[in-house]
C-alpha positions in Angstrom: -41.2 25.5 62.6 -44.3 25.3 64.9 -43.6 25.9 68.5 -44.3 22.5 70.7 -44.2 24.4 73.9 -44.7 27.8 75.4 -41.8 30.0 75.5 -42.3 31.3 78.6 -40.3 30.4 82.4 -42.7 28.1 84.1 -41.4 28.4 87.5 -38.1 28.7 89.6 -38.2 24.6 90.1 -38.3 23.7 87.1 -35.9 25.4 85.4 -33.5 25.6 88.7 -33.9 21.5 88.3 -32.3 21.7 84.7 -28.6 22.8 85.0 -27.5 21.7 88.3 -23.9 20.5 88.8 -21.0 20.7 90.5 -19.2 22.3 87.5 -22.6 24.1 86.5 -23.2 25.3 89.7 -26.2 27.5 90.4 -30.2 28.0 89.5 -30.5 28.3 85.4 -32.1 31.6 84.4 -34.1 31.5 81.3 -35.1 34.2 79.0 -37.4 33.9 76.2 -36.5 30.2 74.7 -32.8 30.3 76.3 -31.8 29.1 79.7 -28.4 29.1 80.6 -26.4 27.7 83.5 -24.2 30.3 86.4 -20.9 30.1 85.5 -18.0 27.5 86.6 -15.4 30.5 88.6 -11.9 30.0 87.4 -11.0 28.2 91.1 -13.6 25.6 89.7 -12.4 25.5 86.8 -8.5 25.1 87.7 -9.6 21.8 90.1 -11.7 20.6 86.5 -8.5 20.8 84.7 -6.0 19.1 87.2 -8.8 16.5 87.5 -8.6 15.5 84.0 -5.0 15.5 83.3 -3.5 14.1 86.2 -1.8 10.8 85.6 -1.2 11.3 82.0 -4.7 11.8 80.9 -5.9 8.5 82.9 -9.2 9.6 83.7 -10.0 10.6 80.1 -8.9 7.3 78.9 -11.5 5.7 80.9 -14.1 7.6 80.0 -16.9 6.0 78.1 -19.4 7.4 75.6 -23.2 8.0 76.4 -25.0 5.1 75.6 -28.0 6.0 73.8 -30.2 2.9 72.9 -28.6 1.1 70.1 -30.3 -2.3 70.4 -33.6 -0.8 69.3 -32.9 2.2 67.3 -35.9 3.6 66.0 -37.6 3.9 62.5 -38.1 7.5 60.7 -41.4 9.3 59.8 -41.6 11.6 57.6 -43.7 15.0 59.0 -43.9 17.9 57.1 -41.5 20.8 55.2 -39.8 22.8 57.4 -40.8 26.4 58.5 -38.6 28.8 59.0 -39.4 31.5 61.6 -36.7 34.4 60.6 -34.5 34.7 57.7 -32.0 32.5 56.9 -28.5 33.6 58.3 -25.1 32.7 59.1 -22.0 33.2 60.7 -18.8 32.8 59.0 -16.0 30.2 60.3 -12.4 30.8 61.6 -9.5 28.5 60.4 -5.9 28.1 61.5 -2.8 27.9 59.3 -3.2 24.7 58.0 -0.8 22.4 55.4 -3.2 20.7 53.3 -1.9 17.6 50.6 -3.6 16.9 47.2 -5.7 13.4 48.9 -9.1 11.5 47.3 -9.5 11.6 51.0 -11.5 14.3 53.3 -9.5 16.2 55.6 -10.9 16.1 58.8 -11.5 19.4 61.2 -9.2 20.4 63.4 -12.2 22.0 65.1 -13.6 18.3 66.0 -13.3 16.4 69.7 -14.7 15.0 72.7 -16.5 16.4 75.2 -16.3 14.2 78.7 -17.7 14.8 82.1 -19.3 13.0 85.0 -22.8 11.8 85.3 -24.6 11.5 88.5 -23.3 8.1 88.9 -20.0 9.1 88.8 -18.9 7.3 85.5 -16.6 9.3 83.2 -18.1 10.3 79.6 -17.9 11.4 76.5 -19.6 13.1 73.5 -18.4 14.2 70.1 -18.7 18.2 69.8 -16.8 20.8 67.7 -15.5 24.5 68.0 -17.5 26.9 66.7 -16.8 30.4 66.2 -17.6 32.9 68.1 -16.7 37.2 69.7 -14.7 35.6 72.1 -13.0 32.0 69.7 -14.2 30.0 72.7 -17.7 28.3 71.6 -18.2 24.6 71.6 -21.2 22.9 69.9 -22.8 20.2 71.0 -25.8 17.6 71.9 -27.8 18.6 74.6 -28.1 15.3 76.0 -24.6 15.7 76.3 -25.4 18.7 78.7 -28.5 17.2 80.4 -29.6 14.0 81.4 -33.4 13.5 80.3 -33.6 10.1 81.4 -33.4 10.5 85.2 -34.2 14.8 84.7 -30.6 15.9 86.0 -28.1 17.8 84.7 -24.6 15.9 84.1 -21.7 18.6 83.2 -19.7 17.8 86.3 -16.2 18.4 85.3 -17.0 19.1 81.9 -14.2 19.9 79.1 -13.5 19.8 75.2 -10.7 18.3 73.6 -10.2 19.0 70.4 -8.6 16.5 68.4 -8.9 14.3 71.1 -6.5 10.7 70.7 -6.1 7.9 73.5 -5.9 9.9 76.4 -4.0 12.9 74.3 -5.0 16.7 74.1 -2.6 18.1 71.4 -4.2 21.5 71.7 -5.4 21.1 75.5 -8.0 20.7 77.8 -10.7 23.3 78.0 -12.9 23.7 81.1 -16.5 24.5 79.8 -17.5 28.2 82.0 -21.2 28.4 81.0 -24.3 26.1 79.3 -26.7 27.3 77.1 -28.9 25.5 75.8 -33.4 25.9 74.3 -35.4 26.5 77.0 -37.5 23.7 75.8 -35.2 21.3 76.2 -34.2 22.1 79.5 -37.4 22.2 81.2 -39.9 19.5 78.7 -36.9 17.4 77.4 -37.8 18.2 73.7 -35.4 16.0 71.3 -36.4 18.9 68.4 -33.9 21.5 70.8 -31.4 18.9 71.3 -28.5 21.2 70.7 -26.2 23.4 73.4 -23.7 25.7 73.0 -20.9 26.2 75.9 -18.5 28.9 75.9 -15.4 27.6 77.0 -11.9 28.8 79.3 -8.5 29.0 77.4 -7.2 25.4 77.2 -4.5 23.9 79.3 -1.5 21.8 79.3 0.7 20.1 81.5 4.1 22.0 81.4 7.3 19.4 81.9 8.2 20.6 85.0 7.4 18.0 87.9 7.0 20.5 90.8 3.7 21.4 92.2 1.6 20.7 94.5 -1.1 18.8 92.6 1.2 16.4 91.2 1.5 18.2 87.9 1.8 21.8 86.7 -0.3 23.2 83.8 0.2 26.3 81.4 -2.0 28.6 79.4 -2.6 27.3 76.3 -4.8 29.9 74.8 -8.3 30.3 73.0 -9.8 27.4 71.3 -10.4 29.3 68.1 -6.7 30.7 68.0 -5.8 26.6 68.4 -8.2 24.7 66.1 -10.5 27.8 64.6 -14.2 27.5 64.8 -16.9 26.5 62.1 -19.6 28.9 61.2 -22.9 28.5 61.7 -26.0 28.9 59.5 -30.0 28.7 60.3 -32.9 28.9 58.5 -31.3 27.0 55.7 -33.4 24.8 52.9 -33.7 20.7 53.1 -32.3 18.7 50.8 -28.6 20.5 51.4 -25.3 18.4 50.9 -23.6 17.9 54.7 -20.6 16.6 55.9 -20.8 14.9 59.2 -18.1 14.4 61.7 -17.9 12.1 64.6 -16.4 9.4 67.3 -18.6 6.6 66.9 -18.7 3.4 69.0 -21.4 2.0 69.7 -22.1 -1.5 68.4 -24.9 -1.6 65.6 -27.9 -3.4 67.0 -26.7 -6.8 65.5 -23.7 -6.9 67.9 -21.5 -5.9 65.4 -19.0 -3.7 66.2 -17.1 -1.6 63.2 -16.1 1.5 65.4 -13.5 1.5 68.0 -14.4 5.5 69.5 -10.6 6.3 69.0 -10.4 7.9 65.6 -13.3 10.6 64.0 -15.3 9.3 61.2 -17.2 11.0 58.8 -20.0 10.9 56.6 -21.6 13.0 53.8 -24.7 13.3 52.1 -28.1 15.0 51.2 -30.1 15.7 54.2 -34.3 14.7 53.7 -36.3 16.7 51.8 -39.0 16.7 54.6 -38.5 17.1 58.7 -38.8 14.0 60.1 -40.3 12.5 63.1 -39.3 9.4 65.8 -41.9 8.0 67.8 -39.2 6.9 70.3 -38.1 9.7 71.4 -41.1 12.1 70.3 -38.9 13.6 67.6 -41.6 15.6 65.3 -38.7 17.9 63.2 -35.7 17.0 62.6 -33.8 16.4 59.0 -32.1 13.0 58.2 -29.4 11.8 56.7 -28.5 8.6 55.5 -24.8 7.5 57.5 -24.0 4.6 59.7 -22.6 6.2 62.5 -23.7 4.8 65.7 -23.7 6.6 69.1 -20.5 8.2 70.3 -21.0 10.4 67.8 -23.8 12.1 69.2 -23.0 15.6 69.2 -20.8 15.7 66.4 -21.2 18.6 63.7 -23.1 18.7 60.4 -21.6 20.8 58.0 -22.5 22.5 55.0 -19.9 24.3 52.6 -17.3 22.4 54.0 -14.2 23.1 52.5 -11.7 19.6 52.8 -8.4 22.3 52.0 -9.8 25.3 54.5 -11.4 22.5 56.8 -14.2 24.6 57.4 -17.6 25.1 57.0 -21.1 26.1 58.5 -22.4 24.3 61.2 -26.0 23.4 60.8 -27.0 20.5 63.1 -25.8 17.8 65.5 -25.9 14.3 66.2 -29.1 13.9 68.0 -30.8 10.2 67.2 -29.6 6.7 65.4 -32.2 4.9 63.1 -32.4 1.5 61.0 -34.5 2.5 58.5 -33.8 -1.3 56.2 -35.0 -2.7 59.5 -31.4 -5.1 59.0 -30.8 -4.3 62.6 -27.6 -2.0 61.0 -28.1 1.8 62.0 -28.4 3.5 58.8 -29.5 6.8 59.0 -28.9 9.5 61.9 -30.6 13.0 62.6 -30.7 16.4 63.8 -32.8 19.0 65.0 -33.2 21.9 62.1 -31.5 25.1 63.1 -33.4 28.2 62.8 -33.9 31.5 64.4 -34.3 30.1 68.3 -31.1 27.8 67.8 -29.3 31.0 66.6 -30.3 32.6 69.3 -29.4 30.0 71.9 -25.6 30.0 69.9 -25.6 34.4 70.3 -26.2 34.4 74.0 -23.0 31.7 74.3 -21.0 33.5 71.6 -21.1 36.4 73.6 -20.0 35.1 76.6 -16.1 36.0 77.4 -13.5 33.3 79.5 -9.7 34.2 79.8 -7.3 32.3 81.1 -7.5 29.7 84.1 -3.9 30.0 84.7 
């Protein structure tokens, strides 16, 4: 793929200004084409957890999803083959122990949830996102706009945390406190939609025990790694167009005629053949991404693309997320969706999270 911008730190302000929260406290340090945020100390990260599971889950109920523009969704453009700058590689998945029935029907992940946080107006939300595997089983994938805010340039991972499997305020596997961001440089710093990807390593997950004694109001337990819970998807870059996918998601969004077929509450899925050509969006100055005709409308932003998914092992390779939402039948229906292409700078942003070890908060 051709490089948009230099790869090189521009300055301390910049790139201080592009991972600043409460959670994801501290200057961002970039090196090469990955910055990354400091990490969120386990005293953090204990006040994260309480925050979100006090009250039965209330505040994750009233979360909303990130509301990208679905009243006038963009059209795609067609822009050239894709480029790959390394070999093609991959990393192969983790699963659980998992009973699988004979069904006409997909089985969904168990890697697959939410993301939610606080944005810098102080409104609860959420992303779709999945586990991914990794040394340390405690990567989650993601959009980076569900990392950074390039509309008003500020970072919004306050109080951010994966649920997997994620159902009306439920966390059947826990509640786990993201420790540190990474994400391209490129998007960070220039807001480029073709890096809109980030990878977060993650602390064991939490629950709430049933004992009523503490302090807080609630007392929570150790629930483990995220990849010992749910597993984690591979991951593959570098990989030909025109692949079958798998695409999993919470969408919600109403499609740009008011209609409204999602509810946000259950993942949906869709599969097909991405484009045989990257693919542009004057909208959001999108010059390579790969398409892929699906109705999915934004709540599931983040969610994985998958190839070699297996519906009995429920896993796969992940190789894209939900970045953008198109009517290409100009119906005012969202028909298609996209994703940046991975390749040998998105692998590399995923190996400097993969690496990065948690343990417990508790």
């Amino acid at each position: 793929m051709k490089i948009k911008h230099a790869l090189v730190p521009v300055g301390g302000g910049l790139a201080a200004a592009a991972l600043l929260t409460a959670s994801f406290a501290g200057a961002v340090e970039a090196k090469g084409h990955v910055a990354h945020s400091e990490s969120v100390s386990i005293a953090g990260a204990q006040g994260i957890a309480r925050f979100w599971l006090e009250n039965n889950g209330a505040a994750l109920q009233a979360a909303t999803y990130v509301e990208e523009d679905t009243t006038d969704v963009d059209k795609l453009t067609s822009t050239g083959t894709a480029t790959t700058d390394t070999k093609a590689g991959s990393v192969a998945p983790t699963g659980t122990t998992t009973t699988t029935t004979k069904s006409k029907n997909v089985n969904l992940p168990k890697t697959i949830g939410k993301v939610f946080f606080v944005d810098k107006d102080g409104d609860k939300r959420w992303c779709s996102a999945s586990s991914i595997q990794g040394k340390y089983r405690n990567i989650v994938a993601t959009a980076g706009h569900c990392v950074y805010d390039t509309a008003n340039d500020e970072q919004l991972l306050d109080n951010w945390v994966f649920v997997p499997g994620y159902y009306q305020g439920k966390a059947p596997w826990g509640v786990y406190v993201g420790k540190q961001a990474f994400v391209h440089y490129d998007y960070s710093v220039y807001e480029d939609y073709d890096r809109d990807y980030a990878f977060v390593s993650v602390y064991n997950g939490v629950t709430i025990k049933k004992s009523t004694t503490s302090r807080h109001g609630l007392e929570v337990e150790d629930a483990g790694r995220l990849g010992d819970n749910v597993g984690g998807q591979g991951i593959a870059w570098n990989q030909p167009l025109k692949k079958a996918h798998y695409v999993f998601g919470y969408p919600q969004a109403p499609q740009p005629d008011g209609n409204k077929p999602y509810t946000g509450v259950t993942p949906k899925w869709c599969y097909g053949t991405t484009t045989a050509k990257t693919v542009g969006s004057a909208a959001k100055k999108i010059e390579e991404h790969v398409g892929l005709k699906c109705a999915m409308t934004a709540g599931a932003d983040g969610g994985p693309w998958l190839v070699k998914y297996s519906s009995a092992k429920r896993t796969g390779y992940l190789n894209g997320v939900t970045s953008a939402f198109y009517d290409q039948d100009e119906n005012d229906r969202v028909d298609h969706i996209s994703s940046p292409y991975f390749d040998g700078e998105t692998y590399s942003v995923y190996a400097s999270a993969a690496n990065v070890w948690s343990g417990k908060l508790f």
